[in-house]
VEXPA-922326 format. One record per residue (C-alpha): residue number from 1; residue in three letters; x, y, z. Coordinates in Angstrom, 1 decimal. Layout:
N
{resi:NUM resn:ALA east:X north:Y up:Z}
...
***
This chain:
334
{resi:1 resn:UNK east:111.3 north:167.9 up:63.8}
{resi:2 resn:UNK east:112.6 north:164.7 up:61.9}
{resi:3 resn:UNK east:116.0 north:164.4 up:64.5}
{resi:4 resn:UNK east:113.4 north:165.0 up:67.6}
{resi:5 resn:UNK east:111.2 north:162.7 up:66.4}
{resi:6 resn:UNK east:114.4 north:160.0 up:66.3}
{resi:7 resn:UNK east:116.2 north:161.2 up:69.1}
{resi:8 resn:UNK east:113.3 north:160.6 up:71.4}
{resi:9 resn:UNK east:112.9 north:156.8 up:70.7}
{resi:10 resn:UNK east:116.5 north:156.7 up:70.8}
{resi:11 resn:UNK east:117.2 north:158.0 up:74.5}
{resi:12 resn:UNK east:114.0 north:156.5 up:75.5}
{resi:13 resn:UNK east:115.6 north:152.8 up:74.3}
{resi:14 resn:UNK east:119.0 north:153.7 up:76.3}
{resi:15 resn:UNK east:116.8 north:154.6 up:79.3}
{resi:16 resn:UNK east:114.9 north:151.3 up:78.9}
{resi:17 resn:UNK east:118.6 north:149.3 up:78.5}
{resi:18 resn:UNK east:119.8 north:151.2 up:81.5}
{resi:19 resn:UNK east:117.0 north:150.0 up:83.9}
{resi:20 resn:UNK east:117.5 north:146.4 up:82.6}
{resi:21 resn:UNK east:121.0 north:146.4 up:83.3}
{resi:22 resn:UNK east:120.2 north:147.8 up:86.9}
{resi:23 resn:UNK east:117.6 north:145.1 up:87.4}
{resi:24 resn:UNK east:120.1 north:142.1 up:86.5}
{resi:25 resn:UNK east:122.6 north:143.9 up:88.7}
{resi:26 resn:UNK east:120.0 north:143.8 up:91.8}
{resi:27 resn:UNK east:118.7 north:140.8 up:90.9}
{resi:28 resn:UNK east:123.0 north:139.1 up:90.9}
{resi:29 resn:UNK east:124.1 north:140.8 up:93.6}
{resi:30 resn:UNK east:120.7 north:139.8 up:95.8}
{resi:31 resn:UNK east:121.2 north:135.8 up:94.4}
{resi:32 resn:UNK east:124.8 north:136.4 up:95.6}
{resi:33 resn:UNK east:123.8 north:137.7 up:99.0}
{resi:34 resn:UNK east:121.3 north:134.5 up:99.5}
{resi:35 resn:UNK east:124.3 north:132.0 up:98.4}
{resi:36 resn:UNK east:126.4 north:133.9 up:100.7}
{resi:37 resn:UNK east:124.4 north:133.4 up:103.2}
{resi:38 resn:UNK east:123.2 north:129.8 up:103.1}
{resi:39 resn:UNK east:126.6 north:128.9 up:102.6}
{resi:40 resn:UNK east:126.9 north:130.7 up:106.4}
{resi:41 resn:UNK east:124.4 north:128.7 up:107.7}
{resi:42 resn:UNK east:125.7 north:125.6 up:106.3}
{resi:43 resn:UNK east:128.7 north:126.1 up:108.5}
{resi:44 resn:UNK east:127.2 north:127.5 up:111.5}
{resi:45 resn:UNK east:125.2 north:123.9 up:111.4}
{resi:46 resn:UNK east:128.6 north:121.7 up:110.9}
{resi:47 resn:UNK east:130.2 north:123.5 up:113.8}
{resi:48 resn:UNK east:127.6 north:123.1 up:116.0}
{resi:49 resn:UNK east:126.8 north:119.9 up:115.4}
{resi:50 resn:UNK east:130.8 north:119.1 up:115.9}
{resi:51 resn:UNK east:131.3 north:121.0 up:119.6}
{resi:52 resn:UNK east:127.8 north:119.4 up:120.6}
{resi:53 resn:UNK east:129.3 north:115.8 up:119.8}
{resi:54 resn:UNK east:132.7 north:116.5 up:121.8}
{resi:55 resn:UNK east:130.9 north:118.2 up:124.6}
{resi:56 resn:UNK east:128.3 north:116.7 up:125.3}
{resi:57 resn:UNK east:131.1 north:113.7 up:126.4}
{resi:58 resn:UNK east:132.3 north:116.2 up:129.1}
{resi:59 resn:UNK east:129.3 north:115.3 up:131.1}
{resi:60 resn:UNK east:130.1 north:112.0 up:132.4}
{resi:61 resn:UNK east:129.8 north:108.2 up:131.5}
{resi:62 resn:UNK east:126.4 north:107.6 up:130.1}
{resi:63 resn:UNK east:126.8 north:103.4 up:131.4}
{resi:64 resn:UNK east:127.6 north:104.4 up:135.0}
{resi:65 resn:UNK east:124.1 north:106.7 up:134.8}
{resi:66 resn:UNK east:122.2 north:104.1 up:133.2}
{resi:67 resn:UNK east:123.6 north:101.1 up:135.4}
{resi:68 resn:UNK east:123.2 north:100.7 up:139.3}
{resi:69 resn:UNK east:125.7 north:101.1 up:141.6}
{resi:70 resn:UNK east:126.7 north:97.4 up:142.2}
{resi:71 resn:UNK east:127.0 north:96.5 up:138.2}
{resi:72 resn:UNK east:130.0 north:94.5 up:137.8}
{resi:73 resn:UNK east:132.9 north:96.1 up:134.9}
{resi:74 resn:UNK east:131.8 north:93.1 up:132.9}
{resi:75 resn:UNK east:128.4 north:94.5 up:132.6}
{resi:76 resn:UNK east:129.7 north:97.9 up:132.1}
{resi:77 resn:UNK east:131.8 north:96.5 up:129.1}
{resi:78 resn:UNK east:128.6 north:95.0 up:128.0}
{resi:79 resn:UNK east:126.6 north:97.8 up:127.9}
{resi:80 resn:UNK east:129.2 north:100.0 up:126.6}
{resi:81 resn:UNK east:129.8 north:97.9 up:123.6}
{resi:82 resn:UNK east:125.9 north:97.4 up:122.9}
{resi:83 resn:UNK east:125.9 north:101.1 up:122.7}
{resi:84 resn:UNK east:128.8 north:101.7 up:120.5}
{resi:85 resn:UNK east:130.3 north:103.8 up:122.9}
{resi:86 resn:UNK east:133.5 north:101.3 up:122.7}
{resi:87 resn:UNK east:134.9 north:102.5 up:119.4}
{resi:88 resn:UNK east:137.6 north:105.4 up:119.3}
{resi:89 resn:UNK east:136.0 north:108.7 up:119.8}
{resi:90 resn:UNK east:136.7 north:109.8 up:115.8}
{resi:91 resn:UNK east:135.0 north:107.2 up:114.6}
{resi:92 resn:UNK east:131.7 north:107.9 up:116.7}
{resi:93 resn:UNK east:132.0 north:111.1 up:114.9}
{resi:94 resn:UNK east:132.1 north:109.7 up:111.7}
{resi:95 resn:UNK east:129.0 north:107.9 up:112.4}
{resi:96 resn:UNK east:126.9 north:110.6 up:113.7}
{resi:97 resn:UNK east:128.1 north:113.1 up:110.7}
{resi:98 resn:UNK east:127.0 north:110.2 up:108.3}
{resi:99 resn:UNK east:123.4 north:109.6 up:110.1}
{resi:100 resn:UNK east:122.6 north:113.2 up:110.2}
{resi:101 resn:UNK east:122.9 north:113.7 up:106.0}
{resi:102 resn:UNK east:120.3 north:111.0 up:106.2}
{resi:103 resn:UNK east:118.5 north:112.8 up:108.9}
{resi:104 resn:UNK east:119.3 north:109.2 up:111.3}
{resi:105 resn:UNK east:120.4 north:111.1 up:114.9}
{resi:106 resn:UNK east:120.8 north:107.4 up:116.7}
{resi:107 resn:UNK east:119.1 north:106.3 up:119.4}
{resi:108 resn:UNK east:117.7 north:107.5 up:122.6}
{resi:109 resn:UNK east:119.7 north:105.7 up:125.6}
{resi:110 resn:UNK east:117.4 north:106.3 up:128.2}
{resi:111 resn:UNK east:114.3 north:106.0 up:126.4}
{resi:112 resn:UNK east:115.1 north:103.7 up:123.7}
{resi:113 resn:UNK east:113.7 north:105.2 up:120.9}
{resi:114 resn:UNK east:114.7 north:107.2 up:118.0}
{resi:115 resn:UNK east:116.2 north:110.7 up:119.0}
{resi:116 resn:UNK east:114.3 north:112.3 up:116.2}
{resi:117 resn:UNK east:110.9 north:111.1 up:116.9}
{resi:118 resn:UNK east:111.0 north:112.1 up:120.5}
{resi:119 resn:UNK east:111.9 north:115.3 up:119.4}
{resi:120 resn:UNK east:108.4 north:115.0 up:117.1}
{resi:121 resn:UNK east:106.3 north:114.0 up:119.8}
{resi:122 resn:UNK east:107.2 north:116.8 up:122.1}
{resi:123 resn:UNK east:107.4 north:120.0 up:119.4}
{resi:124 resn:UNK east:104.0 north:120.6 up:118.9}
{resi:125 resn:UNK east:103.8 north:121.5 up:123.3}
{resi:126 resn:UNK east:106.6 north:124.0 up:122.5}
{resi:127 resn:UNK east:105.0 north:125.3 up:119.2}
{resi:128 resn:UNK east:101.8 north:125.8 up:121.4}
{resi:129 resn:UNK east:104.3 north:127.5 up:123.9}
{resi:130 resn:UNK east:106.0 north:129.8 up:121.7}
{resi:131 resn:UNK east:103.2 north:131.2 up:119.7}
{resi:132 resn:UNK east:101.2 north:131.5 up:123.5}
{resi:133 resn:UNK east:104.5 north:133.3 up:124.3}
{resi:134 resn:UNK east:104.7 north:135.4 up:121.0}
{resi:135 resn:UNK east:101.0 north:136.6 up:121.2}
{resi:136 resn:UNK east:101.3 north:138.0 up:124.8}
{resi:137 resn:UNK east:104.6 north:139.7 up:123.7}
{resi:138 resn:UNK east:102.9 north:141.5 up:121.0}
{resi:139 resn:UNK east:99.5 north:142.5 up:122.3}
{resi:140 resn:UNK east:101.3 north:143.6 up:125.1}
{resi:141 resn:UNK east:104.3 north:145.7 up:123.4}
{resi:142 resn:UNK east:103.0 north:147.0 up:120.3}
{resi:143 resn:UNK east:100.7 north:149.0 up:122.3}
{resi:144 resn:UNK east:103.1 north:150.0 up:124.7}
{resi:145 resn:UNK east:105.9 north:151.1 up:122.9}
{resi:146 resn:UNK east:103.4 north:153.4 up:120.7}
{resi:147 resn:UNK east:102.3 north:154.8 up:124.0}
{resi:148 resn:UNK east:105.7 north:155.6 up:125.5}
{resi:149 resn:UNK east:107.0 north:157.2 up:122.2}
{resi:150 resn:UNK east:103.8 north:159.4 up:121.8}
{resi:151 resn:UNK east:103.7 north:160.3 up:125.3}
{resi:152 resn:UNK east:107.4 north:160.5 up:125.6}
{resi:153 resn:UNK east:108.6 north:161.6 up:128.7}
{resi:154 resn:UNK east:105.4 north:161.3 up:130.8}
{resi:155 resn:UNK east:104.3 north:158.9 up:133.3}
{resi:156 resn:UNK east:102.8 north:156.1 up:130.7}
{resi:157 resn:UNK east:106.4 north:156.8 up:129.2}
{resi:158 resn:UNK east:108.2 north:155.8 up:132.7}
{resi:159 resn:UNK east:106.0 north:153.2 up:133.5}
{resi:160 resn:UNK east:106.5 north:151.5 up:130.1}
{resi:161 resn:UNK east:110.4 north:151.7 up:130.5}
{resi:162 resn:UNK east:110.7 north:150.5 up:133.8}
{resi:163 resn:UNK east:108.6 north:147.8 up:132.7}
{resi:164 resn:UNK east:110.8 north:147.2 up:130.0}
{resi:165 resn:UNK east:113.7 north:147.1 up:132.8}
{resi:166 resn:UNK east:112.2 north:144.4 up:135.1}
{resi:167 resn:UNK east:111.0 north:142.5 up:131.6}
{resi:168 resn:UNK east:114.6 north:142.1 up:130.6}
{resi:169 resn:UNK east:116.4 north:141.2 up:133.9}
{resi:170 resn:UNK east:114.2 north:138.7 up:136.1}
{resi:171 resn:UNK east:114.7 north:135.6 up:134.9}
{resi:172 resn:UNK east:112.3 north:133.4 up:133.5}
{resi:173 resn:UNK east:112.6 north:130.8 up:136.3}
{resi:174 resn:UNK east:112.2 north:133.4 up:138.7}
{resi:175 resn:UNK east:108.8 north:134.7 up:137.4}
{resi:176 resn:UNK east:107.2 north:131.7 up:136.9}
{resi:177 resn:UNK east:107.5 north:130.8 up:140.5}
{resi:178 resn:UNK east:105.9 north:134.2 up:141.6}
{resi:179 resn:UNK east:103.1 north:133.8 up:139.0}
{resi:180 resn:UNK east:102.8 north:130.1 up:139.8}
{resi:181 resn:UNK east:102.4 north:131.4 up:144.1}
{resi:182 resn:UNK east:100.2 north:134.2 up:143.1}
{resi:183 resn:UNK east:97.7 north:132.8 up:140.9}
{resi:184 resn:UNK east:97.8 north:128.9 up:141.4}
{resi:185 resn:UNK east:98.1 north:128.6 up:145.2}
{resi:186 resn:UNK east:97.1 north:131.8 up:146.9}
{resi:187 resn:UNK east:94.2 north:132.7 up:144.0}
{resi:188 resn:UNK east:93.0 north:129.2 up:142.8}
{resi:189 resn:UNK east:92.8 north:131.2 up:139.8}
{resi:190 resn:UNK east:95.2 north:128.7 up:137.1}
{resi:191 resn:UNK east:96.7 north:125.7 up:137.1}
{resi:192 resn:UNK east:100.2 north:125.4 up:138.5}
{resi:193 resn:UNK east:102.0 north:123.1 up:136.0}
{resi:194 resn:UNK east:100.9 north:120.6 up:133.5}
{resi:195 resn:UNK east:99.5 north:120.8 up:129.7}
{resi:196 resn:UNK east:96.1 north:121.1 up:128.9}
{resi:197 resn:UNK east:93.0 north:123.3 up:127.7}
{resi:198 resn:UNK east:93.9 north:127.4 up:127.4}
{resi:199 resn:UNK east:94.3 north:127.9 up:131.2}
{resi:200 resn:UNK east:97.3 north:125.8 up:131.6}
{resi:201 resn:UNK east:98.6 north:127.7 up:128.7}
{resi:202 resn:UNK east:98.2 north:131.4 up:130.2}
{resi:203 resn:UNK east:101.2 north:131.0 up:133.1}
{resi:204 resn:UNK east:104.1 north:129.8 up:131.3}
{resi:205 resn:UNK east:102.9 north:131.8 up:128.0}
{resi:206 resn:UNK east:104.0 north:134.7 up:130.0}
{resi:207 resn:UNK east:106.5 north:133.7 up:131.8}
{resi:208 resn:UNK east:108.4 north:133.0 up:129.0}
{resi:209 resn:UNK east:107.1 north:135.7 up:126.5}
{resi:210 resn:UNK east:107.7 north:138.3 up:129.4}
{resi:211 resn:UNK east:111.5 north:139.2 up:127.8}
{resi:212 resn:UNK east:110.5 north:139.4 up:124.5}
{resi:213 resn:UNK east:107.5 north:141.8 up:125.4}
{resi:214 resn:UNK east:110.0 north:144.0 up:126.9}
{resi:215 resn:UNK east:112.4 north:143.9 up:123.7}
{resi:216 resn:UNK east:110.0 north:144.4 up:121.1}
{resi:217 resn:UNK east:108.3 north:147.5 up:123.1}
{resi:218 resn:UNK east:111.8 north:148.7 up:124.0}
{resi:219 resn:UNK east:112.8 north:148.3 up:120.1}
{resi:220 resn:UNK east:109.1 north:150.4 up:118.7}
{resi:221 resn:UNK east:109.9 north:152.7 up:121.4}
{resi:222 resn:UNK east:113.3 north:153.8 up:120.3}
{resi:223 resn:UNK east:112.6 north:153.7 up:116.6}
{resi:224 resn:UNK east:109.2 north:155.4 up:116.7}
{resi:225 resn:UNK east:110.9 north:158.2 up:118.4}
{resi:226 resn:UNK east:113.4 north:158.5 up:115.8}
{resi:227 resn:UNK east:111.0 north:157.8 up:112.9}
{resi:228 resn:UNK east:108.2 north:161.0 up:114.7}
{resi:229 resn:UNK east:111.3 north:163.5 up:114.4}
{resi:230 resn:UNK east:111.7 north:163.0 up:110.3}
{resi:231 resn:UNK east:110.6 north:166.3 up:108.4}
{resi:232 resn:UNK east:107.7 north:164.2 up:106.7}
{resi:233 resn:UNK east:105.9 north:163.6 up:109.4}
{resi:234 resn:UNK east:105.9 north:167.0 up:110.0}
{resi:235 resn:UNK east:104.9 north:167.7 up:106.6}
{resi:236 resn:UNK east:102.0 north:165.3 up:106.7}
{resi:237 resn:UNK east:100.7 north:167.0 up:110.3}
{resi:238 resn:UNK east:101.1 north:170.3 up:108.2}
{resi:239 resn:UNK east:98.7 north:168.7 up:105.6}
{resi:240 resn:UNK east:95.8 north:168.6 up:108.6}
{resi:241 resn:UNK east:96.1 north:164.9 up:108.9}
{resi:242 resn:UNK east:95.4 north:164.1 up:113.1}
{resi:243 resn:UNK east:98.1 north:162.9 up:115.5}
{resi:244 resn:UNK east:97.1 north:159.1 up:115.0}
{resi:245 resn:UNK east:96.4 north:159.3 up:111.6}
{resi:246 resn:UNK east:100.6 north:160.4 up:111.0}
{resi:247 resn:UNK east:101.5 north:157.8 up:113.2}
{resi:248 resn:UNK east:99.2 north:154.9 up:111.7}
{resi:249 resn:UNK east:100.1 north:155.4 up:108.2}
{resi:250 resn:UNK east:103.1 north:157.0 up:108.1}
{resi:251 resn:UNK east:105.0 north:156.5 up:111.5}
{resi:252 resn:UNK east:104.9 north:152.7 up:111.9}
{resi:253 resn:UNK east:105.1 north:151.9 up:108.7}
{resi:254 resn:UNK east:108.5 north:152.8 up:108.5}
{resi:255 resn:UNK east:109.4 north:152.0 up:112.6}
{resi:256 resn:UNK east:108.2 north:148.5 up:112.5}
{resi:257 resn:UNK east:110.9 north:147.7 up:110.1}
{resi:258 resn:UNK east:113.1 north:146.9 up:112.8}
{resi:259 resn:UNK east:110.6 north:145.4 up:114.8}
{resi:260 resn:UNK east:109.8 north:142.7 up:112.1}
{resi:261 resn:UNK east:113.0 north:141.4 up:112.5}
{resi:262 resn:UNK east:113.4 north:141.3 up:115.9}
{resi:263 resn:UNK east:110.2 north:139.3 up:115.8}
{resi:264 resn:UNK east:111.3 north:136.7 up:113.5}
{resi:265 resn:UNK east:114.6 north:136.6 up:115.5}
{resi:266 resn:UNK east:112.3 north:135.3 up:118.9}
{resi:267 resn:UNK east:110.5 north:133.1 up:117.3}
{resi:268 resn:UNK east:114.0 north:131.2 up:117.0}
{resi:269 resn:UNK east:114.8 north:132.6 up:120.7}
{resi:270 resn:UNK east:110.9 north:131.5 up:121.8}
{resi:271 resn:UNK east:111.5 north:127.9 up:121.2}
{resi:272 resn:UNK east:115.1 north:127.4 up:122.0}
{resi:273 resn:UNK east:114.5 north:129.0 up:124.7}
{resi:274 resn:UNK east:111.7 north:127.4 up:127.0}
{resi:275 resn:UNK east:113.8 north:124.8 up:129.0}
{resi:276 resn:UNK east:113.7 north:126.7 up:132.3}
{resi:277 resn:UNK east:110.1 north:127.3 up:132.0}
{resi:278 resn:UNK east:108.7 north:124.2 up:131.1}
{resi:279 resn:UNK east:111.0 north:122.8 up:133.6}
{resi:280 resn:UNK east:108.9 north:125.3 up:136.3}
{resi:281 resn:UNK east:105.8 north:124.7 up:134.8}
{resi:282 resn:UNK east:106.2 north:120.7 up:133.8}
{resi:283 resn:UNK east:105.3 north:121.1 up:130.4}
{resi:284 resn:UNK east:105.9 north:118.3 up:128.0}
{resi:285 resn:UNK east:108.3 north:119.9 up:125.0}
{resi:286 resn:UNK east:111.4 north:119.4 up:123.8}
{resi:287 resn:UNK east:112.7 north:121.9 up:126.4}
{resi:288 resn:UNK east:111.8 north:119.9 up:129.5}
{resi:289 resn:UNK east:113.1 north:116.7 up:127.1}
{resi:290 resn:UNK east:116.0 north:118.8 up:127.2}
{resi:291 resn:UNK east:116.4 north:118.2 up:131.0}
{resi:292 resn:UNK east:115.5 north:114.5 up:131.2}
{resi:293 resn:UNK east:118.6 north:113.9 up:128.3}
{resi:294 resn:UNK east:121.3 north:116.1 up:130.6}
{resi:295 resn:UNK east:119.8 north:114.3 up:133.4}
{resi:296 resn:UNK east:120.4 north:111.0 up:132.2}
{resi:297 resn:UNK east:123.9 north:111.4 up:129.9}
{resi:298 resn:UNK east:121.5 north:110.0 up:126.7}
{resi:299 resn:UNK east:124.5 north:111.3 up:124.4}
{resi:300 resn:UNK east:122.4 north:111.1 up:121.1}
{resi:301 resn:UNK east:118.7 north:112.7 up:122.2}
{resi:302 resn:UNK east:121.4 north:115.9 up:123.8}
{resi:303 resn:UNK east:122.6 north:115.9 up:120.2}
{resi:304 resn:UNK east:119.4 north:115.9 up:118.4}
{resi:305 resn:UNK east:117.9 north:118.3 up:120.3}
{resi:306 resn:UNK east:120.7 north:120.7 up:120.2}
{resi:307 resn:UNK east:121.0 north:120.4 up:116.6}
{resi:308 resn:UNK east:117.1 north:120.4 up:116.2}
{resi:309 resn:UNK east:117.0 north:123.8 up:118.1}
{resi:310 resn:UNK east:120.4 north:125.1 up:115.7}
{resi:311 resn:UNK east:118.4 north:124.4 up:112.8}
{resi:312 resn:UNK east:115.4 north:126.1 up:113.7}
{resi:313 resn:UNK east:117.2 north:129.7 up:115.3}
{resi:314 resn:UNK east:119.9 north:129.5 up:111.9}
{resi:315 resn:UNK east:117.0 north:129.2 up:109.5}
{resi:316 resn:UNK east:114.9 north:131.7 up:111.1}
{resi:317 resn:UNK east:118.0 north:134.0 up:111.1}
{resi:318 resn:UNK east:118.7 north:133.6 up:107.4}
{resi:319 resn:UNK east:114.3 north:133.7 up:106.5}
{resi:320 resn:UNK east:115.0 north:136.9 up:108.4}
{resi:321 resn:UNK east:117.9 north:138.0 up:106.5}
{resi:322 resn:UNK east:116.8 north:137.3 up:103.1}
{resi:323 resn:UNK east:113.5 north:139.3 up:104.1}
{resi:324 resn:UNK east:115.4 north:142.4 up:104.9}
{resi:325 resn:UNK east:117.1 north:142.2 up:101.8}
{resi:326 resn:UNK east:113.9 north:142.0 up:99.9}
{resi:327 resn:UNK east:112.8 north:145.3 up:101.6}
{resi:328 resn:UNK east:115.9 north:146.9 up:102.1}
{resi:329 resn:UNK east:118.6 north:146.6 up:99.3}
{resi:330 resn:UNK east:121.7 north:148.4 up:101.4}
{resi:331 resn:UNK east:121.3 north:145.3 up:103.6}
{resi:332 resn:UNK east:122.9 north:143.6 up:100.6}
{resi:333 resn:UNK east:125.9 north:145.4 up:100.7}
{resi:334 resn:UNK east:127.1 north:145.3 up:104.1}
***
């Protein structure tokens, strides 16, 4: 009784070291995985920011868009010396690699005004946007794609797909023009273009949350599908649990894994990419700013913004990232 009575602290103690050891492992090899993977990002921001600074000079001579016609070369030298556009090419690069570690991304060309707080005074149109965009995708696809994988292989299911279908391949500029002729000038329903109370939010909202409505259903779908054909849910049907009870608290908890990050991944894709339709709809955000700095060759606002739009899809990608680790720790290994 003496050796049980000793044993059984002792084994209980190695159990208890064994465990610790584990968790320190986890917790390394998780601290490894984040390093890993802002050290990614880091990079993925320098090379952007370089091919944005060397292509963006493909586009033309920003002085012959800015000047009239019948501007002398003398005025052209001028202007192109004011700007700083005169000094060799690598030492522009220099310069706009130095002002962006202290967050300086120059000056506006066209508007004459720093790039960065142009960029401010149109992001909270796109916020508004995206999230507009972002609610109709969900209410829209959660339902949906629980619909089509219940009912799988019925008519709600065939509707939902080929809705999924046309969702994913009209383009965005393509839809907002129909909506704008259908409800705007035939209907008198909405407003065709401009920002202002909730009905001037409803068009472009889904025009440009109509893609990722059809993503996020076709992604619950697919993994609801494979998640109703795992021997627990069969078990917990066997337990006399009803069809919506299994699928509430046992299907999607484990489909929407998938689905979560997919969702975090268009929030990046949401506001990087509303150019074309608040170019349809005339909406004041950094997308249709976008436009009016291509239009007019302003070299540092085209920088800015691509940067600013880098940063926000890269950091929403790693948020993402280090969430799935969190929840799933084989993500960590591969």
């Amino acid at each position: 009784m003496a050796v049980t009575s000793t044993a059984h602290p002792t084994r209980a103690h190695a159990a208890g070291s064994v465990r610790r050891r584990a968790t320190r492992a986890l917790g390394g090899e998780l601290q490894q995985f984040i390093l890993r993977r802002v050290g990614q990002t880091v990079l993925v921001l320098f090379c952007v920011a370089t091919l944005t600074f060397f292509l963006v000079r493909l586009t033309g001579d920003p002085v012959q868009a800015m000047l009239p016609p019948e501007a002398t070369i003398a005025q052209e030298q001028a202007l192109r010396q004011a700007l700083g556009l005169d000094r060799p090419v690598f030492v522009q690069y220099v310069s706009y690699l130095s002002g962006i570690l202290h967050l300086d991304f120059g000056q506006s060309l066209f508007f004459h005004q720093p790039a960065f707080d142009l960029i401010v005074q149109r992001l909270p149109a796109t916020i508004e946007l995206g999230a507009g965009a972002l609610v109709f995708a969900l209410l829209v696809a959660i339902p949906a794609g629980i619909i089509a994988a219940v009912k799988r292989g019925s008519a709600a299911d065939s509707s939902v797909v080929a809705g999924v279908l046309v969702g994913q391949s009209t383009p965005a500029f393509f839809v907002g023009i129909i909506l704008i002729l259908v409800f705007a000038v035939n209907l008198h329903w909405l407003p065709a273009s401009g920002r202002g109370g909730f009905d001037h939010l409803i068009l472009p909202a889904i025009t440009l949350g109509l893609y990722s409505m059809a993503m996020i259903a076709r992604l619950l779908r697919s993994s609801l599908i494979d998640v109703l054909s795992e021997d627990y849910i069969r078990t917990a049907r066997s337990k006399g649990l009803s069809r919506w009870q299994v699928i509430r608290d046992h299907g999607l908890q484990n489909a929407a894994l998938p689905v979560v990050t997919i969702i975090g991944l268009e929030i990046g894709s949401l506001l990087g990419g509303a150019i074309l339709t608040e170019q349809v709809f005339s909406w004041p955000g950094v997308g249709r700013l976008t436009v009016e700095a291509i239009t007019n060759r302003d070299f540092p606002l085209m920088q800015a913004i691509v940067l600013f739009l880098s940063v926000i899809f890269v950091v929403t990608n790693l948020i993402v990232d280090i969430a799935y680790a969190f929840l799933d720790p084989r993500v960590r290994l591969s």
